[in-house]
C-alpha positions as CSV (number, residue, x, y, z in Angstrom):
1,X,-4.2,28.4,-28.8
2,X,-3.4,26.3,-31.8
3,X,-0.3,25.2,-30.0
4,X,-2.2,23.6,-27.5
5,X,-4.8,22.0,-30.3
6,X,-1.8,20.5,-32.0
7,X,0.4,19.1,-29.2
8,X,-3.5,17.6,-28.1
9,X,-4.1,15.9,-31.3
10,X,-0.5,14.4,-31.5
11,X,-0.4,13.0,-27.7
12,X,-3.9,11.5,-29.1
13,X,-2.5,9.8,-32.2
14,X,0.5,8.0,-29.4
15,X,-0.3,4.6,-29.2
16,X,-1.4,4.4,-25.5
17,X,1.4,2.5,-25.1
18,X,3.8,5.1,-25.6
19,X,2.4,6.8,-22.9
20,X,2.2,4.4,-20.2
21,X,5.5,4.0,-17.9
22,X,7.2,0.4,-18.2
23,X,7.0,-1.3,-15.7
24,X,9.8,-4.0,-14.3
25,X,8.6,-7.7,-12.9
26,X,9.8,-7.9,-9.1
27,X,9.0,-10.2,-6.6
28,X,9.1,-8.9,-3.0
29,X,8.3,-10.2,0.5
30,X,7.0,-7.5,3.2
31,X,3.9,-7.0,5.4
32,X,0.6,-5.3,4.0
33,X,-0.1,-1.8,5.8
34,X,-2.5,0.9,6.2
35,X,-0.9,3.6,4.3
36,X,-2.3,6.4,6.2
37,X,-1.1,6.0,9.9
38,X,2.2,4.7,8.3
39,X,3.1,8.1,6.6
40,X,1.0,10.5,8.1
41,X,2.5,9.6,11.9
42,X,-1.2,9.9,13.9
43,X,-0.9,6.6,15.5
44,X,2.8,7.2,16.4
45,X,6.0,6.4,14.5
46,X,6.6,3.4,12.1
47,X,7.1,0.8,14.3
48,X,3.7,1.1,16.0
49,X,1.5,1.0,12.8
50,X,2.7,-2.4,11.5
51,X,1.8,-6.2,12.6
52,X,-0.4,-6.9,15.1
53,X,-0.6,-4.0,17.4
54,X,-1.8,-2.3,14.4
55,X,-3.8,-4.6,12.3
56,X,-7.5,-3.9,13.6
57,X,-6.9,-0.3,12.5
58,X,-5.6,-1.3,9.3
59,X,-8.4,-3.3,8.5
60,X,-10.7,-0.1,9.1
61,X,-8.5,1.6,6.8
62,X,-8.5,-0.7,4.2
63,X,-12.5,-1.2,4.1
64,X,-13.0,2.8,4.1
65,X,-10.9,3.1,0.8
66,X,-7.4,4.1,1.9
67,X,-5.1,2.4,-0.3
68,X,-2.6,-0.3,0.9
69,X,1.1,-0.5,0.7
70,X,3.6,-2.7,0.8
71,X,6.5,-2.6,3.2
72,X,9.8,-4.8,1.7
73,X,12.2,-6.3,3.4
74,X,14.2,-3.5,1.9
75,X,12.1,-0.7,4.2
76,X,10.6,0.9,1.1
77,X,6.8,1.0,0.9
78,X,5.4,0.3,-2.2
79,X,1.9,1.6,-3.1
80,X,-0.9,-1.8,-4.4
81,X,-2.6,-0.7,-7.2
82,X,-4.3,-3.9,-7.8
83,X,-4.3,-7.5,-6.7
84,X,-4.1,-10.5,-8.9
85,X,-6.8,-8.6,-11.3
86,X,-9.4,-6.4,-8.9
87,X,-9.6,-3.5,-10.0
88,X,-11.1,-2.2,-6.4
89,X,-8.3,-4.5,-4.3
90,X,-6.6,-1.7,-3.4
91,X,-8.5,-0.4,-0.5
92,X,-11.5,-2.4,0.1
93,X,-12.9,-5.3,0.8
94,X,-10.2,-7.6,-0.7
95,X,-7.5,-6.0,1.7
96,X,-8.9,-7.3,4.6
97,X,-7.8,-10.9,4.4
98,X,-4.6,-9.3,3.9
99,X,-3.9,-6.4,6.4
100,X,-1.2,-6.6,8.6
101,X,0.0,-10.0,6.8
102,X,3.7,-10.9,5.7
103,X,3.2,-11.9,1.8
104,X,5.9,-12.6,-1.0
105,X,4.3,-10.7,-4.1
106,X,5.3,-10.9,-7.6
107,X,4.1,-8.5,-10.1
108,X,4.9,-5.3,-11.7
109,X,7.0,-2.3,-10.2
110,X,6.8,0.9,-11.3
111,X,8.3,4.3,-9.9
112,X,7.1,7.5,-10.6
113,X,8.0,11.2,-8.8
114,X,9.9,9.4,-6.2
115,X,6.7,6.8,-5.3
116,X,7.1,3.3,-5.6
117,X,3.7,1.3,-7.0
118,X,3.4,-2.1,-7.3
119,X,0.4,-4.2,-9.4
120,X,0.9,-7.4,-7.6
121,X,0.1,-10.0,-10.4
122,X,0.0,-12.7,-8.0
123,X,0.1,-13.7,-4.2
124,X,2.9,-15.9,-4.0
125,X,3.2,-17.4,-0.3
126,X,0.7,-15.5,2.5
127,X,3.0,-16.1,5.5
128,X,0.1,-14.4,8.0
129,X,0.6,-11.8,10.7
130,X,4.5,-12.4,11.4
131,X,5.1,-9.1,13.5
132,X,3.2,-9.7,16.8
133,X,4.2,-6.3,18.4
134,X,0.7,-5.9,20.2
135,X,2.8,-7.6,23.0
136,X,5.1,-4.4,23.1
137,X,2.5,-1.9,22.5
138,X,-1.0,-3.9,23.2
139,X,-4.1,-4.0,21.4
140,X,-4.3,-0.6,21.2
141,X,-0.9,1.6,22.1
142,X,-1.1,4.0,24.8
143,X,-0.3,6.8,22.7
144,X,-2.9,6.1,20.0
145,X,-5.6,7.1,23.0
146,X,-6.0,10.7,23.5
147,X,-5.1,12.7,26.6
148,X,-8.5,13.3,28.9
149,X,-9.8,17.3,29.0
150,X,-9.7,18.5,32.3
């Protein structure tokens, strides 16, 4: 028990610094999504839950809290834990200007357990909804609509 008392009172001496992970500046171009559908697969695969087919969904998402990531141009998603300084812009109301929208972001990268998070410092070009796949899979794709009981 005084094991635990000591390592306790040294990790509280660390400056907090110490502590934190570093973090690397980036700057990276890809659309803003709803991370939910994309990983979890309950509005079909990857291609349906991104651009416009997607984007009334993901600005539901985004105003009931889930957090938002960023999908690069290198296919990774990156997790927003802030936006240019709001502290609640990563699900919420700030998000919705922003769902389903191509953006070039610079800020700070960090990785952690295999996740990728970004704090996105500042909004560097907002290119709009780019991906207008609703004319593959319409406003709302087929699949996304549950089966009739019978």
């Amino acid at each position: 028990m005084r094991n635990i008392f000591t390592l306790l009172g040294l990790a509280l001496t660390l400056p907090a610094t110490a502590l934190a992970a570093e973090g690397k500046r980036i700057q990276i171009k890809g659309e803003m999504i709803d991370t939910w559908c994309y990983f979890s697969g309950v509005m079909g695969g990857p291609d349906a839950v991104i651009g416009s087919a997607h984007h009334t969904c993901a600005l539901w998402c985004s105003a009931g809290g889930i957090p938002v990531g960023l999908l690069g141009e290198d296919g990774q998603v990156y997790m927003v834990l802030k936006i240019e300084g709001d502290d609640g812009s990563a699900g919420g109301n700030t998000q919705l200007s922003l769902a389903s929208h191509e953006i070039t972001a610079d800020g700070i990268y960090y990785e952690r357990d295999g996740l990728k998070y970004i704090v996105v410092e500042k909004i560097v070009a907002d290119h709009g909804i780019t991906n207008l796949n609703h004319e593959d899979y319409g406003p709302v794709p087929g699949f996304a609509i549950p089966e009739p009981k019978k």
